[in-house]
ZANU-374272 format. One record per atom (N, C-alpha, C): residue number from 1; residue in three letters; atom name; x, y, z. Coordinates in Angstrom, 3 decimals. Layout:
N
NUM, ALA, CA, X, Y, Z
...
This chain:
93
1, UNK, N, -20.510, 0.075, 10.583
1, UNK, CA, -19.118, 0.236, 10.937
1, UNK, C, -18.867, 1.709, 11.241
2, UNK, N, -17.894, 1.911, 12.435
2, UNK, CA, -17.863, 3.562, 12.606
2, UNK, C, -16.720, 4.160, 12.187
3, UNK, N, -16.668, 4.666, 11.706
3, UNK, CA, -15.350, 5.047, 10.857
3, UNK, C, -14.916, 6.152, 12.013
4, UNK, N, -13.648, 6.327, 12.393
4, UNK, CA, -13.171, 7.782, 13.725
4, UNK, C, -12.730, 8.288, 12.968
5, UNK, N, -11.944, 8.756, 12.019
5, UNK, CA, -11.391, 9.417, 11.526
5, UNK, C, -12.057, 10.504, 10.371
6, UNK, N, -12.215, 9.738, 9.578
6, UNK, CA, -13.274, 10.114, 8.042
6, UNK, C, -14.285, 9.383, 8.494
7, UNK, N, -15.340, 10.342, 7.755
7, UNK, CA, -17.069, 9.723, 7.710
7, UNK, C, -16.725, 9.129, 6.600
8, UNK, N, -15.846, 9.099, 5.386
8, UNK, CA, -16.264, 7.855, 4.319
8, UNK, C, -14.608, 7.309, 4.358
9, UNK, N, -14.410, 5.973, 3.519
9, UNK, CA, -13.047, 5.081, 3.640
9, UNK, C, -12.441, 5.988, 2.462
10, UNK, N, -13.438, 6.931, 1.608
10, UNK, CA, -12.213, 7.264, 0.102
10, UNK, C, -11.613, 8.324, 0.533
11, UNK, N, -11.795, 9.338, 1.677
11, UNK, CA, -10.939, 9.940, 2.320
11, UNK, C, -10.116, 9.875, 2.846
12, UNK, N, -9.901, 8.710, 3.405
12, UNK, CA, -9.072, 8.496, 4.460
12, UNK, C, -7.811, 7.619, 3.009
13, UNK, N, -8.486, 7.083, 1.861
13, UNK, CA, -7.927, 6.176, 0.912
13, UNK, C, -7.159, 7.162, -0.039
14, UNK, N, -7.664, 8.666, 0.008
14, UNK, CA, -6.298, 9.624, -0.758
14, UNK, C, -5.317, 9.613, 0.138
15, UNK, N, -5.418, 9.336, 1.380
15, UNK, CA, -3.771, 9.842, 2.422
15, UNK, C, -3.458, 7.994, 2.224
16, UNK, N, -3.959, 6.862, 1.770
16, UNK, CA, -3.597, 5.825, 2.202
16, UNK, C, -2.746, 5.300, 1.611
17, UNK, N, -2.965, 6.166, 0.320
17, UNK, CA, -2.497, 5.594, -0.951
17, UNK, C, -0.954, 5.968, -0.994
18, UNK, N, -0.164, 6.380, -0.254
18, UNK, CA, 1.250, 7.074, -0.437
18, UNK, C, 1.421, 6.684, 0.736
19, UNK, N, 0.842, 6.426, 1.929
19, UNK, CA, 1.443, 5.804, 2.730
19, UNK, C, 1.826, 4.546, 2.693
20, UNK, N, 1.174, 3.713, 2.052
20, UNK, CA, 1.367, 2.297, 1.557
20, UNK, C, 2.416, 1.879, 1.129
21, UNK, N, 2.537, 2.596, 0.172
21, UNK, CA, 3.523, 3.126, -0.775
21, UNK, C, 4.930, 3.373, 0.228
22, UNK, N, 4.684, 4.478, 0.590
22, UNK, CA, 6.301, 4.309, 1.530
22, UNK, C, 6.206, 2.654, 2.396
23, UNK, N, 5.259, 2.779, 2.727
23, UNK, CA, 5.374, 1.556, 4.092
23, UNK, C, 6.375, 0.191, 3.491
24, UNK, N, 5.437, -0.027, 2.216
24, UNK, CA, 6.626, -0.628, 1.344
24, UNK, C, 7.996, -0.444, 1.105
25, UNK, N, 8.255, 0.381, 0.803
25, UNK, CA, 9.492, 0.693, 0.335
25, UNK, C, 10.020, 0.694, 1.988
26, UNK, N, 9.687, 0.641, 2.765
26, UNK, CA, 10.811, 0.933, 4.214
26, UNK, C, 10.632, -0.200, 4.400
27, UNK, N, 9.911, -1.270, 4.218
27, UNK, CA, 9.899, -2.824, 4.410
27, UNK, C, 10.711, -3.356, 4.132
28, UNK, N, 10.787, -2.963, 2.558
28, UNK, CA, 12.269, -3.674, 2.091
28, UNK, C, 13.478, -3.344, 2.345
29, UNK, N, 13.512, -2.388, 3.212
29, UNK, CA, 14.804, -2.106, 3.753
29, UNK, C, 14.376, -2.194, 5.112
30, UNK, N, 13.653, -2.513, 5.705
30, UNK, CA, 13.766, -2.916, 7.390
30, UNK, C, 14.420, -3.839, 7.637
31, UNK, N, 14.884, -3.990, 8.816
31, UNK, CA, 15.832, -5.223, 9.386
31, UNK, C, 15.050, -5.403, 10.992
32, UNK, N, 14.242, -4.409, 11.720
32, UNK, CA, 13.695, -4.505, 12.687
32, UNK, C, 12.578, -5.015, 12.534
33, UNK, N, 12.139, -6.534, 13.495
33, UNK, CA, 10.989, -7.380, 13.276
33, UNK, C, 9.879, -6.609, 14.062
34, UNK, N, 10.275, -5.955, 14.793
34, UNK, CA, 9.184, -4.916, 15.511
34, UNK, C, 8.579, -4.510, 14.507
35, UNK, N, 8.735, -3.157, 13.664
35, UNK, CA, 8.964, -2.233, 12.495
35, UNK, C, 8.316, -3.294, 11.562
36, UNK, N, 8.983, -4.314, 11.430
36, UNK, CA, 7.975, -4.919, 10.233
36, UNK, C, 6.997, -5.790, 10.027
37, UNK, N, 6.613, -5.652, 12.057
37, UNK, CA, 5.817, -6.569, 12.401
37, UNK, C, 4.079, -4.863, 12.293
38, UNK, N, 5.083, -4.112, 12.905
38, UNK, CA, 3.301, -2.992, 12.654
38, UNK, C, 3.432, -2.268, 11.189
39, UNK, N, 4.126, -2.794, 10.233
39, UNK, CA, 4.475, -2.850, 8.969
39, UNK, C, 3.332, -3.192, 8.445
40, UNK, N, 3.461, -4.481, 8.454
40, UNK, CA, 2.586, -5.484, 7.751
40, UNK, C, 0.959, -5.408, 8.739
41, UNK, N, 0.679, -5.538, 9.707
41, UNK, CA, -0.553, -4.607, 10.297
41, UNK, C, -1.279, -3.654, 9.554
42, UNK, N, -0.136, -2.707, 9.713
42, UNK, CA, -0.897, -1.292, 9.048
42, UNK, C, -1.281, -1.881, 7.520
43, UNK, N, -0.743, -2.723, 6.846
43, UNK, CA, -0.877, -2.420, 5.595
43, UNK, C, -1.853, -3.770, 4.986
44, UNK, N, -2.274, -4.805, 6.269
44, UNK, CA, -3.547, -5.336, 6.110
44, UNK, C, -4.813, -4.738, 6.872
45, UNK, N, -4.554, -3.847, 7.844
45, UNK, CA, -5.534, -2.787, 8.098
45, UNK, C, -6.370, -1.775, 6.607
46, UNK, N, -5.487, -1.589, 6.376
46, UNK, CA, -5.583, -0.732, 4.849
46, UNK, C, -5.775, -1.628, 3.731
47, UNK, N, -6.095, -2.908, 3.605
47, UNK, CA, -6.418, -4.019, 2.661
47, UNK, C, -7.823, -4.227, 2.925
48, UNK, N, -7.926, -4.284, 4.097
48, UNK, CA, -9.469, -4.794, 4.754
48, UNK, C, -9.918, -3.477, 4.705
49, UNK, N, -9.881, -2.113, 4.708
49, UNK, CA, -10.586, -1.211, 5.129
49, UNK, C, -10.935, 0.316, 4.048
50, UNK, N, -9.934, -0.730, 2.913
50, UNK, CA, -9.798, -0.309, 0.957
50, UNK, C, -11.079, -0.034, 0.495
51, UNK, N, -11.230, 1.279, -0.125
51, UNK, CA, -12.015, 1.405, -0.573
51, UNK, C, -11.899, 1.108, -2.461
52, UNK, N, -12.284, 1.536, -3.075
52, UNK, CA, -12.731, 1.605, -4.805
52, UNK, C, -11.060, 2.777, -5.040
53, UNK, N, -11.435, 3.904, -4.164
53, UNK, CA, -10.298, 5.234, -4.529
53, UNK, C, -9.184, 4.908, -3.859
54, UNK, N, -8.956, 4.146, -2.631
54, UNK, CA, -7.773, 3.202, -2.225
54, UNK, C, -6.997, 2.162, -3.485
55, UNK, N, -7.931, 1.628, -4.175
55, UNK, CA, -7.807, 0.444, -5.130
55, UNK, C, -6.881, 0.573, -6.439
56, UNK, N, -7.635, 2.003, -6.895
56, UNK, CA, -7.537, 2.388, -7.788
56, UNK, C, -6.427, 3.428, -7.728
57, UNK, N, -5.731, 4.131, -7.030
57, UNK, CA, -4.932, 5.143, -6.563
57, UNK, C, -3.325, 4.548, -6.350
58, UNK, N, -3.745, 3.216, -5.726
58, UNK, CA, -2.884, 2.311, -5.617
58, UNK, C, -2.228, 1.637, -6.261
59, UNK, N, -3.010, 1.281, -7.294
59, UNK, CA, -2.562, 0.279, -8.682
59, UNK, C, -1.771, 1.992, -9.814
60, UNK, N, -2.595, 2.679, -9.803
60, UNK, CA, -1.934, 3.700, -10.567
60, UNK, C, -1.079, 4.894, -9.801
61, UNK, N, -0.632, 4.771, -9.012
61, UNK, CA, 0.627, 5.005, -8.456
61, UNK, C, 1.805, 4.291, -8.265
62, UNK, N, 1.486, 2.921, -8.498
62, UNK, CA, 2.670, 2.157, -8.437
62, UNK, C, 3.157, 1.563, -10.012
63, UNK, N, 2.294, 1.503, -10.539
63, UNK, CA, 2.408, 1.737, -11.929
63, UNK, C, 3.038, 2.883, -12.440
64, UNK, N, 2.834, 4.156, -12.245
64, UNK, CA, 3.655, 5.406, -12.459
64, UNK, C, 4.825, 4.981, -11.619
65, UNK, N, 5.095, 4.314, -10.365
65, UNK, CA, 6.469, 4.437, -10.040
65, UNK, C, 7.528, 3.520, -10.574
66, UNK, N, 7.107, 2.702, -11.287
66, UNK, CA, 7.754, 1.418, -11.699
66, UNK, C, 7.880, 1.472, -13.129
67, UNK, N, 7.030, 2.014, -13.376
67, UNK, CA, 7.800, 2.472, -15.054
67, UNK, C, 8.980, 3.996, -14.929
68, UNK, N, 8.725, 4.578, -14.250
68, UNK, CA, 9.592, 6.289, -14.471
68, UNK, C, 10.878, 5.697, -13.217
69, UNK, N, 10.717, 5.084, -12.814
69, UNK, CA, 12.013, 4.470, -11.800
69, UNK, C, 12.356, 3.440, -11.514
70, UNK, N, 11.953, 2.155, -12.209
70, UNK, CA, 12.316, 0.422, -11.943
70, UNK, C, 13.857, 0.316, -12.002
71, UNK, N, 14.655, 1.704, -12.615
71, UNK, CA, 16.129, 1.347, -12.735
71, UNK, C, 16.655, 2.020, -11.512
72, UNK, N, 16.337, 2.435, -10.476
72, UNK, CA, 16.749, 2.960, -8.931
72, UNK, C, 16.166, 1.975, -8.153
73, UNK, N, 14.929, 1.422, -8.571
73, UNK, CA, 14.605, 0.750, -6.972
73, UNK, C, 15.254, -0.512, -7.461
74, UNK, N, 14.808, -1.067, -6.018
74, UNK, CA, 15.233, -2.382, -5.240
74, UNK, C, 14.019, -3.724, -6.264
75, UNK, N, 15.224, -4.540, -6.561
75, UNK, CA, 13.675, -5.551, -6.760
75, UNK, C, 13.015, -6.016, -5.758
76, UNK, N, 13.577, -5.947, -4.435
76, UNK, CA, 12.626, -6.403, -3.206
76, UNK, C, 11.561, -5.499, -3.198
77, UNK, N, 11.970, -4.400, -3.121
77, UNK, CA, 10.557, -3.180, -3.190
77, UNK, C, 9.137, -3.507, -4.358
78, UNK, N, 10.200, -3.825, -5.523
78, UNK, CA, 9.193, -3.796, -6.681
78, UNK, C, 8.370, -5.083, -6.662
79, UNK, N, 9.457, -5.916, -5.964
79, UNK, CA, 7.867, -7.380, -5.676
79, UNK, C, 7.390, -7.462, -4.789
80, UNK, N, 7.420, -7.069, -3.481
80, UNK, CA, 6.664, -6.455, -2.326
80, UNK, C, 5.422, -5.472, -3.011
81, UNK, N, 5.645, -4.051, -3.832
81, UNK, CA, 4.862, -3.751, -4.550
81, UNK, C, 3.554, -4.626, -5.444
82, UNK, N, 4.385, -5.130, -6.236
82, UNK, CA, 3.709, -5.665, -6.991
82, UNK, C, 2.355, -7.001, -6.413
83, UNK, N, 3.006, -7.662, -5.785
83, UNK, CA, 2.178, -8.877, -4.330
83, UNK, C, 1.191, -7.952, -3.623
84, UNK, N, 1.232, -6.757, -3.298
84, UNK, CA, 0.768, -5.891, -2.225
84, UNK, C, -0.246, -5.660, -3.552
85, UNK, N, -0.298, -5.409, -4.612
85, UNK, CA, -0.910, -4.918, -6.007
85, UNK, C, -1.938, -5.909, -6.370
86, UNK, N, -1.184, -7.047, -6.395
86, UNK, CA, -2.590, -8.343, -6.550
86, UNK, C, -3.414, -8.378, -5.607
87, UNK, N, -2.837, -8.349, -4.594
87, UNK, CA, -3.909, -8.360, -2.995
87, UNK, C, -4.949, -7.825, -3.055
88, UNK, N, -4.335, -6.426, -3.392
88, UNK, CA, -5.672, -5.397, -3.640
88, UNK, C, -6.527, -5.459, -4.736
89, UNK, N, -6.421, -6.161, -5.727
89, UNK, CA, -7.183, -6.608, -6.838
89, UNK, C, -7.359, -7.525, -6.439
90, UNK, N, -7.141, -8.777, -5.927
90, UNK, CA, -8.390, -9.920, -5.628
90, UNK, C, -9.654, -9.431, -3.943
91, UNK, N, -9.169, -8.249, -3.713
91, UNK, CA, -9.486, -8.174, -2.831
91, UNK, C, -10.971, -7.072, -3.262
92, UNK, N, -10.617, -6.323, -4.235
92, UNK, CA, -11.716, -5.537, -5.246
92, UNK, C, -12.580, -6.619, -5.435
93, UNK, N, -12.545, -7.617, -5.899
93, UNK, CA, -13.410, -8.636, -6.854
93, UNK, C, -15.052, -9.483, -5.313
């Protein structure tokens, strides 16, 4: 597989890991099917292309965000999160 960007996926999986992260959170507030059509793209691009430091970066960043802020966000965000969270753990296995 040729990677263009990074020669390895855990590089490219420290910038992936906060983008995800927002991509989510603007999901649940999108209303444009365009927008949440290369939404959801980007963010099974980045499911299929997850590394170990994607996996792991992911689960413990959203974990830090959901305990220090579950009383500001959206529950749409936090179960979009959380679904997006299993994915990536059955997707580890």
């Amino acid at each position: 597989r040729v990677n263009f960007l990074f020669k390895e996926n855990s590089h490219l999986a420290m910038i992936n890991v906060g983008i995800c992260t927002v991509s989510l959170f603007y999901l649940s507030n999108e209303n444009n099917k365009i927008n949440k059509l290369l939404i959801y793209l980007y963010l099974f691009i980045s499911l299929t292309n997850g590394s170990t430091t994607f996996f792991v970066g992911l689960i413990t960043s959203s974990v830090i965000i959901i305990f220090t802020s579950y009383k500001q966000l959206k529950f749409n965000f936090i179960t979009k999160l959380l679904i997006y969270n299993i994915l990536a753990l059955r997707h580890m296995q």
